[in-house]
C-alpha positions as CSV (number, residue, x, y, z in Angstrom):
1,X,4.0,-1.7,-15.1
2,X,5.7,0.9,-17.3
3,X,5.7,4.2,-15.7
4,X,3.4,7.1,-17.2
5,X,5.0,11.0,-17.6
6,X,2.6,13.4,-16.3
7,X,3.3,17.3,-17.7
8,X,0.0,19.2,-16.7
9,X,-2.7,20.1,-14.4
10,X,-5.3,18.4,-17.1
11,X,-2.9,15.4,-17.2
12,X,-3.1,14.9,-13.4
13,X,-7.0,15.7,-12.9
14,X,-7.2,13.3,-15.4
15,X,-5.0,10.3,-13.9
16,X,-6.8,11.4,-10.6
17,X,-10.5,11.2,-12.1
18,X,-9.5,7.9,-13.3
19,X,-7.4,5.7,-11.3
20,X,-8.9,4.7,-7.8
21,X,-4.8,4.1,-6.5
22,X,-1.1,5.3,-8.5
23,X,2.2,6.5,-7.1
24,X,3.2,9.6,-8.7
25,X,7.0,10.9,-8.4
26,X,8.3,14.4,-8.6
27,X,11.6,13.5,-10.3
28,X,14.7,16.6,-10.6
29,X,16.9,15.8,-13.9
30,X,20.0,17.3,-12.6
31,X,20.0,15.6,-9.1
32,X,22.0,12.5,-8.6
33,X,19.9,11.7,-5.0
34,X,17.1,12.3,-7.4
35,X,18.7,9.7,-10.2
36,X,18.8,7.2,-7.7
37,X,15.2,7.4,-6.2
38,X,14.0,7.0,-9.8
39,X,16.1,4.0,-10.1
40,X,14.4,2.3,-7.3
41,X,10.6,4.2,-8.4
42,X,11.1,2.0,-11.9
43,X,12.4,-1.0,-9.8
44,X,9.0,-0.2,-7.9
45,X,6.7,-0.2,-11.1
46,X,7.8,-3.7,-12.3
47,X,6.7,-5.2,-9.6
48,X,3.2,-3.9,-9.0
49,X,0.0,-3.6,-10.6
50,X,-0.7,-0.1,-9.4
51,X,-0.7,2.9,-11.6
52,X,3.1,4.7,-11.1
53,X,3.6,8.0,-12.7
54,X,6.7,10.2,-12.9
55,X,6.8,14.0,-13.3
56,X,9.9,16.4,-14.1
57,X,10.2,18.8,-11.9
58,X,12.1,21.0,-14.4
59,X,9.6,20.8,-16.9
60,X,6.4,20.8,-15.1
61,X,7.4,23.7,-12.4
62,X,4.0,24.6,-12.6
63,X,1.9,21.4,-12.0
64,X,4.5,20.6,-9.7
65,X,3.2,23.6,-7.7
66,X,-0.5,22.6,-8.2
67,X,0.2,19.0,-6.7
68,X,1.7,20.5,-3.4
69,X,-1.4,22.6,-2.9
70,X,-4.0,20.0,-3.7
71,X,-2.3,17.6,-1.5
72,X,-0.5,20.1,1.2
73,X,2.4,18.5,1.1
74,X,5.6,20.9,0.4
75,X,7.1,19.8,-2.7
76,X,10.6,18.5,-2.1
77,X,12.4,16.1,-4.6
78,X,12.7,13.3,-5.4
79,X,9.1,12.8,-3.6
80,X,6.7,10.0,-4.0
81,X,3.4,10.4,-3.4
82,X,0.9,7.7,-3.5
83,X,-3.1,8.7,-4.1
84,X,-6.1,6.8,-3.2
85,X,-9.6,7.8,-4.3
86,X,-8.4,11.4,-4.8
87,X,-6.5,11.9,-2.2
88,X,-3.0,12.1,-1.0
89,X,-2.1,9.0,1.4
90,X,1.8,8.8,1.8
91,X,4.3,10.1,1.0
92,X,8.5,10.1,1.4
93,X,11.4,11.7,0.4
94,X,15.1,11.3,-0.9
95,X,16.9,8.7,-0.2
96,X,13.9,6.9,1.8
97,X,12.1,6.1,-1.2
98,X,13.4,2.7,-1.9
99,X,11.9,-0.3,-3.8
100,X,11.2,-2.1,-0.8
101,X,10.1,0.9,1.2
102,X,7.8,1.5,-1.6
103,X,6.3,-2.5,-1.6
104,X,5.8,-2.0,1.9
105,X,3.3,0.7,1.5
């Protein structure tokens, strides 16, 4: 599933209002730990059917923000965090997130 870019507040209350489950990673476009997390997010998004969206950090400082105080989770990057029905349900970091780490959840 091709991976969706998310740049604003209205963009996310929209993907949460409509999808009951997606991953969403915070992706920086400088960092090379950051490069390779989104390397194995994409590897992530071929092989399943849920929702996986991608934000950059440097562009979307802002809605970066926003996501960190909706979910409480301190923003760090590369982060993935996955949503169900609204609400924040996991979430890693760095070099953990991995293609298989990711499957597993």
């Amino acid at each position: 599933m091709k991976q969706e870019v998310i740049k604003n507040k209205e963009e996310f209350i929209n993907v949460v209002e409509a999808y009951q489950e997606f991953f969403l990673l915070k992706h920086s476009l400088t960092c090379p730990i950051s490069a390779a997390a989104h390397q194995q997010f994409e590897r992530f998004s071929e092989e399943t059917s849920v929702p996986c969206f991608i934000l950059y950090v440097q562009e979307s400082r802002e809605l970066s923000g926003h996501i960190a105080e909706f979910t409480g989770i301190r923003h760090e990057s590369p982060q993935v965090i996955q949503f169900q029905e609204g609400e924040a349900v996991w979430h890693d970091s760095h070099s953990a997130i991995t293609k298989e780490r990711l499957l597993e959840v």
